[in-house]
C-alpha positions in Angstrom: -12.0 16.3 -14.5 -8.8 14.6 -15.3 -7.6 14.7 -11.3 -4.9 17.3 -9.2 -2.1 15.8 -11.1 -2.8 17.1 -14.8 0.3 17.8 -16.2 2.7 15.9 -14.7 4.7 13.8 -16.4 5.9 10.5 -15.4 8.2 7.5 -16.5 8.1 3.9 -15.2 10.6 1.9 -15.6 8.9 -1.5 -15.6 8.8 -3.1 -12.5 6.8 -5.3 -9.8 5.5 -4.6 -6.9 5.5 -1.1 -5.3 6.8 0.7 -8.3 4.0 0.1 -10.3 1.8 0.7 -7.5 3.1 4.0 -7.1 2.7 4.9 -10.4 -0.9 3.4 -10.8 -1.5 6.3 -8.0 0.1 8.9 -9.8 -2.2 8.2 -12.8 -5.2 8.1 -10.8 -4.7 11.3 -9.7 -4.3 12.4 -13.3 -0.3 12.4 -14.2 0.1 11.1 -18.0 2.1 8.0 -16.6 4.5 6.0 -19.2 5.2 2.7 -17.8 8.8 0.9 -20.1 8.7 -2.5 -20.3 11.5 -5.0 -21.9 10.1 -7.0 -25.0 9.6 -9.7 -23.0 7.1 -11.8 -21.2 7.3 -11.2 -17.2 6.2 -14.2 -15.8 4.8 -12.5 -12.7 2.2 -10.6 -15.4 2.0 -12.8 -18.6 -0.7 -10.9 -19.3 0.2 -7.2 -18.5 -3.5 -5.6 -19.9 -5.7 -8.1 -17.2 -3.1 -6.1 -14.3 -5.2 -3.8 -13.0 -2.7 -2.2 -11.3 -1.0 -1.4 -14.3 -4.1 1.0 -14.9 -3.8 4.2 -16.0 -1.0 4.5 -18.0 0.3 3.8 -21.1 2.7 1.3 -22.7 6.0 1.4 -24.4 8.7 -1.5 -24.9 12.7 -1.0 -24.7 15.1 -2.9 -24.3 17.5 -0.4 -22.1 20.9 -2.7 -22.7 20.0 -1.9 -26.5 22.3 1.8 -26.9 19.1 2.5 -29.6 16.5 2.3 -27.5 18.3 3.3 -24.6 18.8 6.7 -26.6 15.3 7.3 -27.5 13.8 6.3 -23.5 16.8 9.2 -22.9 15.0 11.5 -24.9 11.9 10.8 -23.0 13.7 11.5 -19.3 14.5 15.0 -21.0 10.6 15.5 -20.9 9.7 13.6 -17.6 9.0 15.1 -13.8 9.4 12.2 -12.4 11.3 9.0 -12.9 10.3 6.1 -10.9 12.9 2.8 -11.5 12.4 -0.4 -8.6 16.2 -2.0 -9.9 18.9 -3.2 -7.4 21.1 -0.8 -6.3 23.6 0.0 -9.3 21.8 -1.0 -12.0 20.6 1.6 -13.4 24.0 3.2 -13.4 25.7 0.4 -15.2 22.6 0.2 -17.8 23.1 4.3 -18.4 19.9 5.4 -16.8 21.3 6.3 -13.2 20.1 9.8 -11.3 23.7 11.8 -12.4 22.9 10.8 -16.1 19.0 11.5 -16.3 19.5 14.9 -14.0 22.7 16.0 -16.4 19.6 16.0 -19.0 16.6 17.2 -16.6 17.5 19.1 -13.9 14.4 19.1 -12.7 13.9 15.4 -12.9 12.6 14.0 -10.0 14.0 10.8 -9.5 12.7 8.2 -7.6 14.3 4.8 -6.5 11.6 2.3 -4.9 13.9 -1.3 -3.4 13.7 -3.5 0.2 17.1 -2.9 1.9 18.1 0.8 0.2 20.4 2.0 -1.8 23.1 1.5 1.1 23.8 -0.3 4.1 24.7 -3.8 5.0 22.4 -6.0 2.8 21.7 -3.5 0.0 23.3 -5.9 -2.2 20.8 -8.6 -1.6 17.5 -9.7 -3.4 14.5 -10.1 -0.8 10.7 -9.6 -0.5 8.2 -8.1 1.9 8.2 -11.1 4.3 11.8 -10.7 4.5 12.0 -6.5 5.1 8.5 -7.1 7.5 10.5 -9.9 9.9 14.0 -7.4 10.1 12.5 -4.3 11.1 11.1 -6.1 14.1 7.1 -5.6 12.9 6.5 -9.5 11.9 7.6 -10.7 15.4 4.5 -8.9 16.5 2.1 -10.4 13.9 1.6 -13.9 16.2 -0.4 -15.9 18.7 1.2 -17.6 21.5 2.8 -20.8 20.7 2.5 -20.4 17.3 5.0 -18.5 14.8 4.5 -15.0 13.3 1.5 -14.9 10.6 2.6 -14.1 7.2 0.6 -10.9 6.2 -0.4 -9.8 2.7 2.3 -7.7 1.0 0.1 -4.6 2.5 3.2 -3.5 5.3 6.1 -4.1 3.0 5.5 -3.6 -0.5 2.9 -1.2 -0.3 2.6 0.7 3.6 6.3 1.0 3.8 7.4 0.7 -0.1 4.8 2.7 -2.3 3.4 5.2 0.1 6.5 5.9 1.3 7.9 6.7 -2.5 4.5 8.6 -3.1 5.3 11.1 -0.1 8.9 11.2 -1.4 8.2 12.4 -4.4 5.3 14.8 -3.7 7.4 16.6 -1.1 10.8 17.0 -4.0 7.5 18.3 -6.9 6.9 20.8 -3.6 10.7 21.7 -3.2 11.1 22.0 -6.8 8.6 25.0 -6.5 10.8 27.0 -4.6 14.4 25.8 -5.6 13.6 24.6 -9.7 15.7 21.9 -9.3 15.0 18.1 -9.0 16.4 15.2 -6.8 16.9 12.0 -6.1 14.3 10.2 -3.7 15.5 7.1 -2.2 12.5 4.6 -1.1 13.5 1.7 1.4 11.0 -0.8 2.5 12.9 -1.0 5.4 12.6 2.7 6.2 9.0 2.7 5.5 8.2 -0.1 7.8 10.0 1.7 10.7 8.3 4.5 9.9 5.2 3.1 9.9 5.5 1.4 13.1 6.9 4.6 14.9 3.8 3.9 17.5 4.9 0.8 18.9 8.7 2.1 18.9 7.1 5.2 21.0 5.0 2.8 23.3 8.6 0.8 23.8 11.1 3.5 24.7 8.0 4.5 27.4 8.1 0.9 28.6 4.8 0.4 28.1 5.1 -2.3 24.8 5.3 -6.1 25.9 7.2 -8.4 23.8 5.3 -11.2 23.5 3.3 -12.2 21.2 -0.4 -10.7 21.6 0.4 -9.2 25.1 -0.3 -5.7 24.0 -4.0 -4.2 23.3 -3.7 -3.9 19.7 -2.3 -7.1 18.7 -4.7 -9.8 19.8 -3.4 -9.7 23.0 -6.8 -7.6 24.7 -9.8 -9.2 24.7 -11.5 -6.5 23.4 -9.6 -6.1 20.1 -9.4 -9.5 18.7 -11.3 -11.6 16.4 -14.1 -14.1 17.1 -15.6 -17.5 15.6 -19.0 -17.5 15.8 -21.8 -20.3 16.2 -21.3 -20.8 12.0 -17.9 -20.7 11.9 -17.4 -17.1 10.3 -15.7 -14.3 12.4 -15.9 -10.8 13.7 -13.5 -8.4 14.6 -14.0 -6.5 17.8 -12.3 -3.1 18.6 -14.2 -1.5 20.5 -11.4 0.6 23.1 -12.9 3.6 24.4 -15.0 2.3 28.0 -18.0 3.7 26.2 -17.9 2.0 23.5 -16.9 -1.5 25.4 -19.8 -1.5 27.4 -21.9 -1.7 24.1 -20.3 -4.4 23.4 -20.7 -6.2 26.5 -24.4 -4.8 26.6 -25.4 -6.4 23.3 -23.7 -9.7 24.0 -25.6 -10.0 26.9 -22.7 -10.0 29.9 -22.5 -7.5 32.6 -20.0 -5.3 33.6 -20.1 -6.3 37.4 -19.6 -9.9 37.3 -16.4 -9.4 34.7 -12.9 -8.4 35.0 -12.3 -4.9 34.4 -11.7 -3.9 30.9 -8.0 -3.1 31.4 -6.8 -5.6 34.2 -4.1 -7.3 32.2 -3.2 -9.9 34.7 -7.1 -10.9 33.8 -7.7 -10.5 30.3 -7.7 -14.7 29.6 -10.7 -14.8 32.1 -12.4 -12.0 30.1 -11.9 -13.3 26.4 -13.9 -17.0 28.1 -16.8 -14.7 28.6 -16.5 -13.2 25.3 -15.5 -16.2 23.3 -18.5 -18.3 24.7 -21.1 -15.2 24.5 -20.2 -14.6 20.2 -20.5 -18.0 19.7 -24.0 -18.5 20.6 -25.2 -16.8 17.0 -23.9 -16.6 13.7 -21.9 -14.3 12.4 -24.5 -12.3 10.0 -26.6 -12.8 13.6 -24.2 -11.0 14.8 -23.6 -8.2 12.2 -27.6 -7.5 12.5 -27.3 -6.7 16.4 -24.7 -4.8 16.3 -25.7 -2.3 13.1 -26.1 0.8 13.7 -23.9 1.1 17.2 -20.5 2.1 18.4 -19.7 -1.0 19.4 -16.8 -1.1 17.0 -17.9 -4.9 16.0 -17.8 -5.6 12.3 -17.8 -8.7 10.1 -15.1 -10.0 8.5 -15.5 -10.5 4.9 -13.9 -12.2 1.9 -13.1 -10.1 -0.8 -16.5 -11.3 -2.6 -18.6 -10.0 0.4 -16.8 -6.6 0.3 -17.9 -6.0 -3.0 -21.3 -5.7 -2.1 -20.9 -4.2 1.7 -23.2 -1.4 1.6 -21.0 0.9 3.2 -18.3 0.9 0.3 -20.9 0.5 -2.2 -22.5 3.9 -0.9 -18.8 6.2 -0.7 -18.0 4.0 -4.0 -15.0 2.7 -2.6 -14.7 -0.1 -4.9 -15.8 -0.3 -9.0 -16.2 -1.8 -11.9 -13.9 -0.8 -14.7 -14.4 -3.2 -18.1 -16.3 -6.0 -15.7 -13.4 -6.5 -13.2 -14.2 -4.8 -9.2 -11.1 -3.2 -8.2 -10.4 0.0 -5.8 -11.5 3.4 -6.6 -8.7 6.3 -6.7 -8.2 7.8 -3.3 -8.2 10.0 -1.6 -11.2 12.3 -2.7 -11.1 15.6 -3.9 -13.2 18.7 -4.1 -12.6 20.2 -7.2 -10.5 17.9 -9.1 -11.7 14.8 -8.6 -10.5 11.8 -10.8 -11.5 10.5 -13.9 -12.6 6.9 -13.8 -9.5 4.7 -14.4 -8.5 3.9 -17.9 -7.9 -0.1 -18.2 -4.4 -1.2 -18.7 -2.9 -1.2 -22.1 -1.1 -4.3 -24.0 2.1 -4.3 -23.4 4.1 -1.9 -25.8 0.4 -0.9 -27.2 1.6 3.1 -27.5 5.2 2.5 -29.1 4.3 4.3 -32.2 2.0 7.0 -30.8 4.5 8.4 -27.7 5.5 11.4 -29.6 1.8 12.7 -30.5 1.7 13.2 -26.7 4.5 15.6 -26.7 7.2 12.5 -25.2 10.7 13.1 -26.9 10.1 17.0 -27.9 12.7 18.2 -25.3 10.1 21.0 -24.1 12.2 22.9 -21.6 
């Protein structure tokens, strides 16, 4: 089946970043996705059909300072649900392809805006990237070890936590709204926003006093012994989690240390005397040693693996989790569904590969 999302129509304004990723989504679950992209080379993807997460869609080329082209990608916002553009604030206005024009057309258009800073405030003027949205919202101060500065994480709580998802959930809830009201609106998609939002938790734990400042001083950022990472006797690593008492004293039962000569498992002032014990116990074995003791318990110990291990970990080879689309592994749509579950995902296209087929899809017929 072709996914929930048959039927919905979607244009991408060519982007990086958390746009596309959004819209990869969107086509997973089964929207007919058209992504624009300039004539042009972008030399972040010279090579747009190897982008995998330019899956799912399909491909058209305009230049949108050109008033021809401009006017046919027009006609195609008159068909469109949703609009999903990743510009700096303005830009689309200036170019002709700002919310007040594309609504005046489509009523019903939602239209969704995916930057860092917003489309207001202080610094909405400004380029930036996920490091710099991560370290203002506060969330990067706690990515750190003692003595040592913050950790520069993947793109995962910027561009994609607090960019993508937060667009996706944006524009789901205005498709719901549109049900009652029939009209469309304008979503506006901060990174900023979507990094607060996502660490509401540790705002929580802080207005209750209960959220230490430093770095890894709280349980779940390194700062517990018992959720941290681990070298072992080979030099690879494994991640231990396991909070619940129950589960901790598997942990300490299969590493062979007792509960009564230790400090107990929440005694803060503690804690360094307890990660000695645990630090010397994983590093008698080897990480795969390891992995093999601890199968099959609620330990909450796991290995960690590259990327070219996870292809072949047998619990996301048995859900599927990851696949192989045209030789190349990549992530499966999420999440599943019962009766409409998605088609495997097409490969991308070569850039501007459907700029003479567009209307045989019904793009450009002005159906409402």
């Amino acid at each position: 089946m072709p996914g929930p999302l048959e039927g919905l129509r979607v244009l991408e304004l060519g982007g990086i970043g958390p746009g596309p990723h959004a819209a990869m989504i969107l086509g997973d679950l089964g929207a007919d996705v058209v992504r624009v992209d300039r004539p042009s080379t972008n030399v972040l993807t010279p090579v747009p059909e190897k982008d995998q997460l330019l899956r799912n869609r399909r491909s058209v080329t305009a230049d949108l300072k050109d008033p021809d082209d401009l006017a046919r990608v027009l006609t195609w916002v008159d068909d469109a649900d949703v609009l999903i553009e990743g510009f700096r604030p303005g830009v689309a206005e200036r170019i002709g392809i700002g919310p007040d024009e594309c609504r005046h057309r489509n009523p019903r258009l939602v239209y969704g805006r995916m930057t860092g800073w917003g489309q207001d405030g202080a610094m909405s003027h400004l380029a930036g990237h996920d490091l710099n949205f991560v370290a203002i919202t506060g969330v990067l101060s706690a990515i750190a070890r003692e003595g040592q500065p913050p950790t520069v994480p993947l793109n995962l709580v910027g561009d994609y936590g607090g960019g993508s998802m937060l667009l996706l959930v944006g524009i789901l809830a205005a498709l719901w709204e549109r049900e009652r009201s029939g009209e469309g609106q304008v979503i506006d998609a901060s990174m900023v926003d979507g990094i607060a939002l996502l660490s509401q938790a540790f705002w929580s734990l802080r207005g209750r006093g209960e959220w230490v400042g430093e770095p890894a001083s709280n349980v779940v950022d390194g700062g517990a012994p018992f959720y941290d990472v681990y070298e072992c006797a080979d030099g690879g690593h494994l991640a231990i989690a396991p909070l619940e008492p129950g589960f901790y004293s598997i942990l300490l039962e299969r590493l062979g240390l007792s509960s009564e000569s230790l400090p107990p498992q929440f005694d803060r002032a503690r804690w360094p005397e307890l990660r000695e014990h645990i630090t010397h116990a994983v590093k008698v074995r080897s990480r795969d040693e390891w992995t093999a003791v601890f199968a099959d318990t609620d330990a909450c110990v796991t290995p960690v693996l590259s990327f070219d291990e996870a292809e072949h970990h047998q619990h996301l080879r048995s859900r599927g989790t990851l696949i192989d689309v045209g030789g190349v592994v990549q992530a499966a749509p999420a999440p599943r569904f019962s009766r409409t579950p998605p088609e495997t995902p097409r490969p991308p296209r070569r850039q501007g590969q459907d700029n003479d087929a567009l209307s045989e899809n019904g793009w450009g017929d002005a159906r409402r």
